[in-house]
N, C-alpha and C positions, 0 to 999 in steps of 0.2 A: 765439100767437093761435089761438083753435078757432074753428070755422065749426057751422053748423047742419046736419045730414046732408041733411037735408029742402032746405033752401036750397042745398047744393050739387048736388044732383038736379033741383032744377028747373032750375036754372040749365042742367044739361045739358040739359034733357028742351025746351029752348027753341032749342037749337042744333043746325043738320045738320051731323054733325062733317066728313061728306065734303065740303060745301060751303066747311066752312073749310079741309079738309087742299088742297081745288081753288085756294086761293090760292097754293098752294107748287108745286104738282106736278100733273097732269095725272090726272083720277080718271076709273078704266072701271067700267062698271056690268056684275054679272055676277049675275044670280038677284037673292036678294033683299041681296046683300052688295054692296059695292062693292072696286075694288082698284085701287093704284097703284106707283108707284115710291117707293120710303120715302122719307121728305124728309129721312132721318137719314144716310143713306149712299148712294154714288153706285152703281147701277147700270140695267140698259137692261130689265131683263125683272119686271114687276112682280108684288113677292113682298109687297105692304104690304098687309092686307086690314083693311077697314073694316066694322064691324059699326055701324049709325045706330041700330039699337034698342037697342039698347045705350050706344051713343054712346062705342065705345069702338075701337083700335085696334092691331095686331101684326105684326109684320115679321118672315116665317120667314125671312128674308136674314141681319139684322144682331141680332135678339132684342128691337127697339127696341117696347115699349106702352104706352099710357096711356088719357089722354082727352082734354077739352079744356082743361083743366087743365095736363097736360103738355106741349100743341103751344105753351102761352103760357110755362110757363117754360123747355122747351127749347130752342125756335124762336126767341121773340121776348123771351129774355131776362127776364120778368116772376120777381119772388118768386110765391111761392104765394099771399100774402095780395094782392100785389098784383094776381095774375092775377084770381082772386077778386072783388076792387073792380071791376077793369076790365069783366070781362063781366056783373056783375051789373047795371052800369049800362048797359051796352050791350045786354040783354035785358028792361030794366024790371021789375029784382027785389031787394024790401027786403031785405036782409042783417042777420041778427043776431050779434054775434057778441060776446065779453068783453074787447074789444077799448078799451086806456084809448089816447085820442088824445095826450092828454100824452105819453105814451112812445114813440109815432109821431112826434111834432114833434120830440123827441129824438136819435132814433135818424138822423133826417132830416138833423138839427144836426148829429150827428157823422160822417155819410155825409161830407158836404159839407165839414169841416173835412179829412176823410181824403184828400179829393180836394184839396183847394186844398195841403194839403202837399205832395202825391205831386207836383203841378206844382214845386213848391219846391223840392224836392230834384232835381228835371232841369233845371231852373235853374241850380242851383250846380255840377251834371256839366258845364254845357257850360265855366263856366269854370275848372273846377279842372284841373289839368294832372297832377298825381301822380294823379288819379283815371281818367283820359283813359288814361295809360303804362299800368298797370295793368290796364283794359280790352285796352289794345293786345296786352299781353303773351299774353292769352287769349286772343286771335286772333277777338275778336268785331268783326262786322259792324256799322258804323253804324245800317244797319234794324233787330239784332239787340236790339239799345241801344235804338232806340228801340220799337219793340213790347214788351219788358217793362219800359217805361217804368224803366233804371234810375236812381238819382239818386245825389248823397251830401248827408250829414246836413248840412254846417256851412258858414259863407259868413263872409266876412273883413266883408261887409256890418253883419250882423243875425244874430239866432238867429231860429232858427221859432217862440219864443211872442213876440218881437216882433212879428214879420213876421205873427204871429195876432190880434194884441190890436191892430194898424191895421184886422185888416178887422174890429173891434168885435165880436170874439166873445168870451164872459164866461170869467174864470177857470175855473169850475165845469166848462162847455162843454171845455175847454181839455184838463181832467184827468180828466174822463171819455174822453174819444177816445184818453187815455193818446202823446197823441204829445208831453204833457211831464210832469213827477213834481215831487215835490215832495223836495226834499236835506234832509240831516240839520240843517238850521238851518231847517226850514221855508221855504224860497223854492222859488220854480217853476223849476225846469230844464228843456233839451231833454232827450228820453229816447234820443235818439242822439246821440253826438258824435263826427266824424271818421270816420264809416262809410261803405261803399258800402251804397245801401238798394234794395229791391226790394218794392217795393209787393206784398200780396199781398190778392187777391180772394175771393171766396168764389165759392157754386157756379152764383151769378146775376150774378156779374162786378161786384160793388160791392169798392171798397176797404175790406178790414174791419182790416187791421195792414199792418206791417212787417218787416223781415228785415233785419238790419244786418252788415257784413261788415268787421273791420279791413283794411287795405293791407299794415300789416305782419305779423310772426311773433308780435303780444300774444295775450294770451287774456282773455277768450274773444272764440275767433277769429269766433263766430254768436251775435246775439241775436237777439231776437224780442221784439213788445210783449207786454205784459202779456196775457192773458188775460183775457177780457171777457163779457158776455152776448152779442154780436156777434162775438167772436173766441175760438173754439175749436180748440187746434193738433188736437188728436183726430179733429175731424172735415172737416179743409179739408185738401184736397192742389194743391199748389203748382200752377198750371200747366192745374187743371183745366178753367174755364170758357172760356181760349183754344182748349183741344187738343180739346174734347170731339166737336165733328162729325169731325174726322179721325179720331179714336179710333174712333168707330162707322164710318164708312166703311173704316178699316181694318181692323178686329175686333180690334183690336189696343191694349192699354194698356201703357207700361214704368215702372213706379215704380223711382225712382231713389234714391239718397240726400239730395239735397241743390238747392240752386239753382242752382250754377253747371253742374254735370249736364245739369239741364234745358235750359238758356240754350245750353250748348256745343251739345249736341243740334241744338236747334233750327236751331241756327247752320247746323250742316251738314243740313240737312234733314229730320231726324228727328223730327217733329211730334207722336207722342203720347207724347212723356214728363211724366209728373208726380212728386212729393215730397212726402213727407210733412215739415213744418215743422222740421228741426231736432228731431226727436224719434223712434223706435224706429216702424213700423208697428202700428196699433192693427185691432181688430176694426170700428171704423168707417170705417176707412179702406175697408180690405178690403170692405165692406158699401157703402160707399159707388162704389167700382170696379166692383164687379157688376152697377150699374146701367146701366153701359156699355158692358162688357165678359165675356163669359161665363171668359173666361181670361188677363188680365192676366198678364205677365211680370216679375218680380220682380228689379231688376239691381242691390242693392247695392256697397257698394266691396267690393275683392279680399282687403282685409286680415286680419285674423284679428276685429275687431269686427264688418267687415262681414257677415264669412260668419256670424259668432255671432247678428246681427241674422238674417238670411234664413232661418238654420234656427230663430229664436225665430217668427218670420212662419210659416213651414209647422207645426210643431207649434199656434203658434194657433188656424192655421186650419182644423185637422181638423174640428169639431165642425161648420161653416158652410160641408165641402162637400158639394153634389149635382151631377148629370149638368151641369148649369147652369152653377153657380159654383165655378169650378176653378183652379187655380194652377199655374204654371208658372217657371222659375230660371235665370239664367243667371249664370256665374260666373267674375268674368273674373281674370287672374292676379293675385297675391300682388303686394301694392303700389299696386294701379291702380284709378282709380275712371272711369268713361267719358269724362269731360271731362280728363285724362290721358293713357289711352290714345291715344284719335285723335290728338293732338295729336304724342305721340309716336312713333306708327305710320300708319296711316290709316283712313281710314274704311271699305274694302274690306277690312280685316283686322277692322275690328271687327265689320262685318255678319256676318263668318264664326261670330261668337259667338251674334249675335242671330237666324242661320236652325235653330242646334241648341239648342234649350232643351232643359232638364230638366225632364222629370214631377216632379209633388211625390213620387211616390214611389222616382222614383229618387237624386234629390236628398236625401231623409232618408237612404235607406238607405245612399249612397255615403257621405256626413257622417258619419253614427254606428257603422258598420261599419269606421271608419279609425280609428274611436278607443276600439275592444277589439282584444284578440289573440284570433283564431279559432281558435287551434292546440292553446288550451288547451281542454279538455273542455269545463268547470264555464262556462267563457266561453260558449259556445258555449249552455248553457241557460239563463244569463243573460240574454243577447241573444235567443233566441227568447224568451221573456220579456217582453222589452223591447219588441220587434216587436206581442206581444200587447195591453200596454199601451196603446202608441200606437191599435191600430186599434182598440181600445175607444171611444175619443172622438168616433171615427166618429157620426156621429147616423145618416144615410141609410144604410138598409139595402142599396143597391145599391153606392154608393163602397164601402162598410164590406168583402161580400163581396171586390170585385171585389179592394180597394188588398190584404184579405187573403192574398189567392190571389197579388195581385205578390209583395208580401212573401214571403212565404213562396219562390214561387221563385227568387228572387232569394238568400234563405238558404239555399237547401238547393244551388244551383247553386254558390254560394262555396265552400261546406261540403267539393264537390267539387274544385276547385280549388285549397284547401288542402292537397291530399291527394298533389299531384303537386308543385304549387308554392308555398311554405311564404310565402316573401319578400315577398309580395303578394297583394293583395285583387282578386281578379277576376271580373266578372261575368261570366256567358256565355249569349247570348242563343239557346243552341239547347238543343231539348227543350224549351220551356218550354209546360207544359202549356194554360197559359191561353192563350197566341198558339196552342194549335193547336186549341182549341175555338172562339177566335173564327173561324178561318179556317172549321171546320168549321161554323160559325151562318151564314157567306155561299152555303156551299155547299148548306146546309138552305133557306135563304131561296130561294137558286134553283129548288132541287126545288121546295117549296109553292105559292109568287107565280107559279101558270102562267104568265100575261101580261106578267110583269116579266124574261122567262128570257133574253131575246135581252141587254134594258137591264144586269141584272146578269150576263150571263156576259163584255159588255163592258166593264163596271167591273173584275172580276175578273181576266181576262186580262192590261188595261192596269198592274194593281196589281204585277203579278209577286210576289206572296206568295206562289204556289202551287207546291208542291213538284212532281217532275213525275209522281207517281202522282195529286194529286190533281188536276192540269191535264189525264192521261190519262182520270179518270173525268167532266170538265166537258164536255171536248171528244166523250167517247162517249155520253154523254145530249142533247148538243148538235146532232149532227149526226149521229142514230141515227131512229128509227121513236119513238122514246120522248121525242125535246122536247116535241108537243103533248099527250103522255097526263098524264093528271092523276097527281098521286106516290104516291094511296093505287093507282093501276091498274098499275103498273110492274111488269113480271113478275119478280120477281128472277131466277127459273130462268134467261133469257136473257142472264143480265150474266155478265162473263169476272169470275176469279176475285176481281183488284184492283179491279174496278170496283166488285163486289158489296161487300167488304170494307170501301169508302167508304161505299157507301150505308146498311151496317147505324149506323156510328159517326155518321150523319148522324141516326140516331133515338135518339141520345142524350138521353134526359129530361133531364140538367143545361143542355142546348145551351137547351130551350125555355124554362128557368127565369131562364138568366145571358141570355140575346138574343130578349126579347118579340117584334124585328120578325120574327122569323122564323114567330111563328104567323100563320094565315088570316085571323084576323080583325083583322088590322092594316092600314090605308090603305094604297094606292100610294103614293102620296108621301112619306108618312113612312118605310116602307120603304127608299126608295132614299136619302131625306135619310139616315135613319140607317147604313146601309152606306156612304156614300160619306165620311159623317161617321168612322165608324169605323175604314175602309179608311186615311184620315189618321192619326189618333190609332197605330193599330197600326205605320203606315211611320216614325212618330216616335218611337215606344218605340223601334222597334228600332234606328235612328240614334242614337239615345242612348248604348244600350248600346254597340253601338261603339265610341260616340267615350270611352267611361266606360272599357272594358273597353283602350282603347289608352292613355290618360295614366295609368289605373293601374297600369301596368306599370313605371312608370319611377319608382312613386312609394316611398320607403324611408322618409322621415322628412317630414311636412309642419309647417310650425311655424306654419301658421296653422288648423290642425286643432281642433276642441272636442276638451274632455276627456271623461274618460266619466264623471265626474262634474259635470259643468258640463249634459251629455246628461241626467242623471238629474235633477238639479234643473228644468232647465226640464221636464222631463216632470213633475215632483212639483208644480209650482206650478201647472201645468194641469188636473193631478185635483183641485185644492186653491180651483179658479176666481179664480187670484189674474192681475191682469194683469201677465203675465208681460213685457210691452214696455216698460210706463213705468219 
């Protein structure tokens, strides 16, 4: 359905968005903007600013913007088209739009059937006993069971197009909603039989399919209904429309493998996990994630498909990252998928996984670095080669330099490491030129941001990044004759010899080009958002490396490793824009 641009402008241009966002949340007025507490994520100090002439809204807390459009499908649940109807009528404004009602009565019909089943199939859970054991076996919660409404397909009763064609709903009706098919003798069948099912929503919480799961070891072990104009696996991730306020309040999203992933999770308390349906992570998924999340986590199973999965997902996703939308991987042993583990271990051992994630760029380069030999030469310009490839795909010129410059030392650090110790691939997180430029961008930032010098030399200090010559030259501008003087006034004559030696490497031209906050003309606030943002990001690269640089030590043979062909094809099918998931 399209709307009329015009009609959806008035419709805004009819509503004070801060007097609706004041239904949720408590709105201060500040100049000619207003601001609050985001009504997407909890917090006490309000970072939600409201622009009314505009009629539009953004939250430098959690990234969460829209309009009035999105407080109805976010907040309250509405379709777009529905949001749409709703306020047009509640503002007294004709809507035109290509909009055939027949297909709205339809779509309504089959809403409605997808729901009277979904009751139907938790009907036959509560009496089925092998479906009950089963449940028991995964250590699921009665609540657990009931919030993702699970069911199973078959009842000793009836089938569900009986149990359909009492409440007078027509054949036609029946086999469009696909909850039955029609067999190879032409009669109508259920489209599950004997499954555990799990109703699946879409991204305004209507039931649009199914998920069907055998009890025992047949195959296939996962269906899914048909695919539809209403049910597309591509673009609906499992789990989402329950998780999604916690996800933004947590800043945090975990795409998982599968459903019972999700379900375990949840069980134990882990509330923003979502799945993609039974199918490979597509570029709308990922598209779809970003809208909640600036860096969703990526937790595949451990197995050798899974891990093939997660690195077809980051290869993907080069082209579609900026500062913004970002990826990150965690990768748990050889065997194990999350609802496994914990079960097997705990849940205090799995967090241990879920506080060290991987950058995407450490996570390609460990994966495809395991699966050449560095010691040969000709490898070794291959692979830089390879590394090239990859960060071609880059679209944003800022990821592009930045993931370049990882790469790169990241291979040239191995390269070294090779060289003493042949048997393994080891990263090593010192000298690494880009961690000492960024450090150098906070330290420029301090110099120029006169009024910021106290706020960032307490960032700084608290960070422990600082080696101790350059904590020597913080601490001597700091508590010298030189904190209040502006940076072009600074007499260098009077700086001891380490101090000065700082301050020339601090007017590095590349420092201004790679860390914008560092110029004058950048706001306070963003300023410190972006250092304090960055100071993060840097203390997790280098925990990475670590924890990368300590289990590849032990590692000789991995048999759930890519090949280095398997490596070249999926990079071949991404030059080639083939989609490389389905």
């Amino acid at each position: 359905m399209s709307f009329s641009k015009n009609d959806l402008e008035l419709i805004k241009s009819k509503i004070l968005l801060s007097q609706e966002i004041e239904k949720k949340t408590k709105v201060i007025k500040k100049g000619k903007d207003s601001w609050c507490c985001c009504p997407f994520h909890d917090e006490k100090t309000p970072s939600c600013k409201i622009n009314d002439d505009l009629g539009s809204y953004y939250c430098f807390g959690c990234g969460a913007k829209g309009d009035i459009f999105t407080i109805y499908t976010e907040l309250y649940n509405f379709s777009f088209p529905e949001a749409v109807k709703e306020l047009a009528q509640r503002v007294g404004v004709t809507i035109h739009d290509n909009f055939d009602s027949n297909i709205n009565k339809k779509n309504d019909k089959i809403y409605k059937i997808l729901e009277i089943s979904t009751k139907w199939f938790q009907d036959n859970l509560q009496s089925n006993k092998e479906c009950q054991r089963y449940l028991n076996k995964r250590n699921l919660s009665d609540e657990t069971i009931k919030y993702f409404r699970l069911g199973f397909s078959s009842s000793s009763k009836q089938t569900l197009y009986q149990f359909l064609k009492e409440q007078d709903f027509e054949d036609k009706e029946l086999l469009e909603s696909n909850v039955v098919k029609l067999d190879k003798n032409n009669k109508i069948r259920d489209f599950f039989y004997n499954r555990l099912i799990f109703p699946i929503t879409n991204e305004y919480g209507k039931i649009v399919g199914f998920g069907g799961r055998v009890l025992d070891n047949s195959n296939p072990k996962y269906i899914n209904s048909p695919e539809s104009d209403f049910f597309k696996k591509r673009n609906i991730l499992y789990n989402l429309f329950n998780a999604k306020q916690t996800i933004r309040s947590k800043k945090n999203m975990l795409i998982c493998e599968g459903y019972m992933d999700v379900i375990s999770l949840y069980d134990k308390n882990i509330k923003t996990a979502v799945a993609p349906l039974g199918t490979s992570l597509t570029d709308s998924h990922l598209l779809l994630s970003w809208k909640y999340v600036n860096k969703p986590t990526l937790m595949f199973d451990g197995d050798a498909s899974g891990l093939k999965a997660s690195f077809k997902s980051a290869i993907m996703s080069l082209p579609y990252l900026t500062p913004s939308k970002l990826l990150q991987f965690v990768i748990l042993p050889n065997e194990y998928d999350p609802d496994t583990y914990i079960n097997e271990y705990s849940l205090s051992k799995f967090a241990t996984y879920l506080k060290n994630p991987l950058s995407i760029v450490d996570f390609i380069f460990q994966e495809s670095s395991k699966s050449i030999d560095l010691n040969k030469s000709d490898n070794k310009v291959i692979f830089d080669n390879y590394i090239d490839e990859l960060v071609s795909n880059i679209k944003d010129s800022k990821i592009k330099y930045f993931y370049k410059n990882e790469f790169k030392s990241l291979f040239f650090q191995n390269l070294k490491s090779f060289s003493t110790k042949k048997q393994s691939i080891k990263i090593i997180p010192k000298s690494i030129s880009l961690k000492e430029k960024q450090i150098y961008s906070f330290l420029t930032a301090y110099l120029n941001h006169l009024k910021l010098r106290q706020e960032i030399y307490s960032l700084l200090i608290a960070s422990e990044l600082l080696n101790d010559e350059q904590t020597e030259f913080l601490n001597f501008i700091h508590k010298s004759d030189f904190f209040e003087v502006d940076v072009d006034n600074i007499n260098t004559v009077k700086l001891p010899n380490k101090v000065s030696e700082i301050y020339q490497k601090t007017k590095d031209n590349s420092i201004f080009q790679l860390f914008p906050y560092v110029r004058l003309d950048y706001g306070s606030e963003e300023v410190l958002n972006e250092i304090k943002e960055s100071i993060n990001n840097l203390k997790t690269r280098l925990s990475n490396l670590k924890k990368i640089n300590k289990s590849l030590d032990d590692i000789n043979v991995n048999s759930s490793s890519i090949t280095w062909d398997e490596l070249k094809n999926i990079t071949f099918n991404l030059h080639n824009n083939e989609e490389i998931l389905e």
